[in-house]
C-alpha positions, -999 to +999 in steps of 0.1 A: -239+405+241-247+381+271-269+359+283-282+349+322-283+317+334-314+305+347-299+293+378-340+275+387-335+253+356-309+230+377-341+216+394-353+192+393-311+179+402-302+154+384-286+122+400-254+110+388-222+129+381-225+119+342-256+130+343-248+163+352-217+163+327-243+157+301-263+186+308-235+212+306-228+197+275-259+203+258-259+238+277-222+245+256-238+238+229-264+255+231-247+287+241-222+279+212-246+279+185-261+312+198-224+325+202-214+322+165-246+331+151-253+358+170-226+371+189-236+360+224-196+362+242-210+355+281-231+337+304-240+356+338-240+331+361-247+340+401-219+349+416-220+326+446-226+294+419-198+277+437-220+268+464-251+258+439-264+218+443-256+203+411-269+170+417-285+151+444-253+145+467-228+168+451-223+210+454-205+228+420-171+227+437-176+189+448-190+182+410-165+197+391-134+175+409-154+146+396-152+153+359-123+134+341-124+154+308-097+180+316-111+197+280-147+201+295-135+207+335-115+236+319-146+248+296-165+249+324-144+265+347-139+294+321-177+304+319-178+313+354-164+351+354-170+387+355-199+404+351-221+381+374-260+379+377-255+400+404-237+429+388-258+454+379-253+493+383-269+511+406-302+520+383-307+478+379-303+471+413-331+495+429-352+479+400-345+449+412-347+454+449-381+470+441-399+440+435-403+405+449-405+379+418-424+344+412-424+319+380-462+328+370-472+291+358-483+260+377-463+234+365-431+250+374-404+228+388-387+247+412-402+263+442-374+291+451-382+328+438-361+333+404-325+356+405-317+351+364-350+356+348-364+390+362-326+398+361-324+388+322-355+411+318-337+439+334-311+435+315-329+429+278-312+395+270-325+360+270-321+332+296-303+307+290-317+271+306-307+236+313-324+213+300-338+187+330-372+192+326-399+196+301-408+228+312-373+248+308-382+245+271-399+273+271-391+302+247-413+323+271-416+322+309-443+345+324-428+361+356-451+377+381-439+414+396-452+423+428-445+459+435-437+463+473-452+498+474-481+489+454-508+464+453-508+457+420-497+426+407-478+429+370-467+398+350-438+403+321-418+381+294-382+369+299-374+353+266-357+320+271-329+297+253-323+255+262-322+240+227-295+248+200-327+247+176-340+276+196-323+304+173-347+290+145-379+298+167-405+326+162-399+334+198-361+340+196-370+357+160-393+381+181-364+388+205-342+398+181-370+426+164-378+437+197-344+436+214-310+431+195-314+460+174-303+482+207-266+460+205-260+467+170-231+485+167-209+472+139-211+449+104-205+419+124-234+422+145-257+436+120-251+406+098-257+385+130-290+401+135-300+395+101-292+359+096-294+356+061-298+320+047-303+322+012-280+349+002-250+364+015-248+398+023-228+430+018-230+465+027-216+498+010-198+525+035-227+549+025-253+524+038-237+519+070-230+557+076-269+563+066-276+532+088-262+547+118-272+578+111-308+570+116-304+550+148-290+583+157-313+606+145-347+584+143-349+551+164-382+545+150-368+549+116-338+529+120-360+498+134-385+498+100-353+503+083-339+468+098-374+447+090-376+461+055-338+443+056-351+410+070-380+411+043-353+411+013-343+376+019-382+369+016-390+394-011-362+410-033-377+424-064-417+416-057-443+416-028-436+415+008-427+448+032-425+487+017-438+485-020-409+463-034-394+479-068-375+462-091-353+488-108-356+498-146-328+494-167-306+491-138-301+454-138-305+434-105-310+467-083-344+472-064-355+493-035-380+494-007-402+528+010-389+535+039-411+570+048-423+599+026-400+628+047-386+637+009-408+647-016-402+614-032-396+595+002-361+578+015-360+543+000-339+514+008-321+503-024-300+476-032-291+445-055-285+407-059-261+395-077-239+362-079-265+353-049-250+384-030-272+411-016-259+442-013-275+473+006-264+504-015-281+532+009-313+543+028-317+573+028-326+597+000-346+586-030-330+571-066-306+595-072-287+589-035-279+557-049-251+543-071-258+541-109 
């Protein structure tokens, strides 16, 4: 998975070399905390960033001579590759090209039209901001659309990261129900996407061939199917999402509805043990699952 650089959130420019140094610090970590617990591998910068004004008096290229850490000129180096902001398949670009774009709030502190954020949109991934002003904080930036064959004006979301504490926000946890569930594609990822705290978590092979299976077969399904997941770290034998059961007589086990397509409905089932969870299947009703 990847994220887009907000190239507008270099303004305002800083105005000292250590300065700058400071902010792609805090933008490494940043992207590192988002890397390990959720998989995030790339940063789409724009492809001409070279020539982007860093600080007051100094281009990229003229910057980056003036670190001394060899450890962090070579860190930094190493984000810049392939794929770009600007590499997008044909489809993305005539959605792009469509449309003229503008930061739809007033306190705003750059004036130029934005490249990563209706690009991030496009693309379904966050931004990813530096932090030099107040108002690149926010988990949300409103951009306005305006259609050149239309009149009408539309305004959308591009979900936005600058803080390592950002993963623990209701807006990033919003991205992640809305969004990530597209990516995921193996146990690594699903575990990513589920960020369990309290509990580690397991899966058996029938749950992640049912798993998949669904995301195949019922989208709609398979989405339910990864909330009712999130809710057992909240609520694993009472309360909470799809009529929590606790299992008679077989020990630790309980199970969540999922839908009523049986004649006694598919239900999520699984137990905790040894502060474990482990998702035994979801599909089928009680006698699917392991005894």
């Amino acid at each position: 998975m990847e994220l887009v650089c907000n190239e507008l959130s270099l303004f305002p420019l800083v105005s000292s070399n250590q300065e700058a140094e400071e902010l792609f610090k805090n933008t490494l970590k940043t992207f590192e905390v988002f890397k390990e617990k959720f998989g995030f591998n790339h940063i789409r910068f724009p492809i001409d960033f070279q020539n982007q004004q860093i600080t007051s008096s100094h281009t990229y290229v003229e910057w980056i001579e003036t670190i001394s850490s060899k450890i962090l000129r070579d860190t930094i180096i190493k984000l810049f590759r392939s794929p770009f902001t600007d590499d997008l398949n044909p489809d993305e670009l005539d959605v792009f090209f469509k449309s003229e774009y503008k930061i739809a709030h007033k306190d705003v502190p750059a004036k130029s039209n934005p490249i990563g954020l209706p690009v991030a949109h496009i693309l379904n991934t966050p931004t990813i901001s530096f932090n030099t002003h107040p108002f690149w904080q926010k988990r949300k930036i409103n951009i306005s659309k305006v259609n050149t064959s239309e009149s009408e004006n539309l305004v959308f979301v591009t979900y936005n990261l600058c803080l390592d504490s950002d993963h623990e926000s209701q807006e990033f946890s919003e991205w992640t129900n809305l969004s990530m569930v597209e990516s995921i594609n193996s146990i690594e990822i699903l575990k990513k996407y589920l960020n369990f705290k309290k509990y580690t978590v397991h899966f058996t092979e029938d749950f992640i061939r049912q798993l998949f299976e669904w995301k195949k077969e019922n989208p709609k399904t398979y989405k339910s199917i990864l909330i009712l997941m999130k809710d057992v770290q909240l609520h694993p034998f009472t309360g909470g999402m799809g009529q929590t059961e606790n299992l008679k007589n077989r020990g630790k086990e309980a199970s969540k509805r999922i839908t009523n397509s049986y004649s006694k409905g598919d239900r999520l089932s699984y137990f905790l043990e040894n502060n474990r969870i482990t998702f035994v299947a979801c599909k089928g009703h009680y006698q699917f699952h392991n005894t």
